[in-house]
N, C-alpha and C positions, 0 to 999 in steps of 0.2 A: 126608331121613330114610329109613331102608332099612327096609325091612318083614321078619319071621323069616322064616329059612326052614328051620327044623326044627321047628314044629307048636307051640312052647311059648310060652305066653303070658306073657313075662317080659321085662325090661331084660336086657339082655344087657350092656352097656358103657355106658360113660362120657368121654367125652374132653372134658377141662378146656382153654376155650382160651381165656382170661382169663389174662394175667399176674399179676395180683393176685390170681385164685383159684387159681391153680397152689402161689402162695407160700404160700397160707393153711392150702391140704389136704395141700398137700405131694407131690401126686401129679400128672399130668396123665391119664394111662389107668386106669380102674378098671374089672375085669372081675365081673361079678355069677353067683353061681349060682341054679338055681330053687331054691324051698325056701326057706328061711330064711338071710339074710345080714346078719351082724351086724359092728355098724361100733366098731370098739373106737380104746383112748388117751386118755391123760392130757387133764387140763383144757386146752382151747387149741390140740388139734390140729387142728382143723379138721372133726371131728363133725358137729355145728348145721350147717356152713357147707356140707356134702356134704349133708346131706337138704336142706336151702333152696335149693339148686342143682337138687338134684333137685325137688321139689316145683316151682320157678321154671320149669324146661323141659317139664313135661309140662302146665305150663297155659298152656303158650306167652308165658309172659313172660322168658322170657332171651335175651342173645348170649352168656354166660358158657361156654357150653356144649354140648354135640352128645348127644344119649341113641339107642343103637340098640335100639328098640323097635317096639312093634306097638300106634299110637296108639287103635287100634280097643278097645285091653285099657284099661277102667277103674283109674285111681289113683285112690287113697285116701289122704292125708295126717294128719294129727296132731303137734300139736309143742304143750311147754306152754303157747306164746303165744293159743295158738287158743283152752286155757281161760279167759282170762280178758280178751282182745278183744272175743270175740264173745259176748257174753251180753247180749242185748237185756232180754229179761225179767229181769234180774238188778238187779231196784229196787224200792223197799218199798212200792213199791201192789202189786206182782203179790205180794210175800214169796216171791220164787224165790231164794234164793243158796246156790248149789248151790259145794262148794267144787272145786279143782279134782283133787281125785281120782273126786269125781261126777261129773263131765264126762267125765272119760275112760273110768269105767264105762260111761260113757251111749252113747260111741262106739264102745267096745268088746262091747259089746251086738249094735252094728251090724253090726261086722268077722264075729261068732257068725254071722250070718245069712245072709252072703255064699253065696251058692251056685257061683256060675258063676265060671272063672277071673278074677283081676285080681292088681293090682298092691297094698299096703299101706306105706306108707312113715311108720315112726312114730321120734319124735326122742326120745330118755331118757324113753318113758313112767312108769319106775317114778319117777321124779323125784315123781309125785302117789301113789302108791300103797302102803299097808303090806306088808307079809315076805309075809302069804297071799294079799292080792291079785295079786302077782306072778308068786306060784306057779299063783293061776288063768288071768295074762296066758298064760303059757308052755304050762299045757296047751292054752287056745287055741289056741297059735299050732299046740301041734305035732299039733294036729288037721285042721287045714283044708290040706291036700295040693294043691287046686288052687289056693289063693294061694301069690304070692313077697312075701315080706316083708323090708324095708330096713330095721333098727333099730339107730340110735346108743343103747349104753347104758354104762354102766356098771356095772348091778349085778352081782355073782356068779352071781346066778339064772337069770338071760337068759341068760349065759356059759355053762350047763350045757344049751343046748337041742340036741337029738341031731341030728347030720350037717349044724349049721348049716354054712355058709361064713364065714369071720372077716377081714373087711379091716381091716387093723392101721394107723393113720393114725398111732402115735407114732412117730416121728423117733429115740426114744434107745431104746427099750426094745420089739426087735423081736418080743417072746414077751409081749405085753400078755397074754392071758388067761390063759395058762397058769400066768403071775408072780400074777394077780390070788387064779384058784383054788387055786395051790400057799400061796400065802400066810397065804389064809382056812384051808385043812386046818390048817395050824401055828398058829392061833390059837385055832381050835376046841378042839384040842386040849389048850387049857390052860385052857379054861374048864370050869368046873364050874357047874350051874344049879340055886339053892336053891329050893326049893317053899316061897311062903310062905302 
């Protein structure tokens, strides 16, 4: 593993060296920028399968893959599996069930408090969360300057975050966000919203 050598505390790359996860993501090289890098495409391009990958190498369980990073910089994970695995106390003696858009407030709580650089690598969070919550995920994000954040989403919201970087994993349709937020303007635009 090679340690940075220009001062930033981020994933730099990626090299897929699984045949079977080459075929999955579609890629074998993926280069990262700091800041915010959001992982776009359709159902099935292999999203999930690039953060589980990533997630799998920086806690030292994979050969699927090679990460050039700087293992000294903390990662942080999330993906919607994690809300509803790991909930110990989630049984009717404690009366904890928290659903999983509470989980993920509860972690993103956490990310708020992050001071020192690191890494955040989260999988479709809005998948748990409503239109506003979203838009608080986002200001999050584009608050905290010294994290790098890796996010498979799909929503349009996350798609609006400023100077993200956009690794585009669909196969047919090389302008995924652009299509996604050209689209949503043209629907917008014919909705009208009655106050009742």
């Amino acid at each position: 593993m090679l340690l940075l050598t220009n001062g930033e505390n981020m994933i730099h790359s990626l090299t897929i060296i699984s045949p079977d996860m080459q075929q999955r993501i579609g890629q074998q090289n993926i280069t990262f920028a700091p800041g915010i890098n959001i992982v776009v495409g359709s159902n099935g391009t292999g999203k999930s399968s690039l953060i589980n990958l990533i997630t799998e190498i920086t806690s030292g369980n994979s050969e699927n893959g090679r990460l050039i990073w700087d293992p000294t910089v903390p990662v942080h994970t999330y993906n919607a599996e994690q809300a509803t695995k790991d909930r110990t106390n989630d049984t009717a003696t404690f009366g904890v069930h928290d659903s999983h858009g509470q989980a993920l407030r509860r972690y993103l709580s956490v990310i708020e408090k992050l001071e020192n650089a690191s890494i955040v690598v989260l999988d479709e969070p809005e998948t748990a969360l409503d239109y506003f919550a979203v838009e608080e995920l986002c200001k999050a994000i584009s608050k905290k300057k010294q994290i790098q954040f890796i996010i498979s989403t799909h929503h349009p919201l996350m798609m609006t975050l400023t100077g993200a970087n956009f690794i585009n994993l669909d196969r047919v349709n090389k302008n995924y966000a652009k299509d996604v937020l050209s689209r949503l303007e043209k629907r917008l635009s014919k909705v009208s919203v009655k106050r009742v």
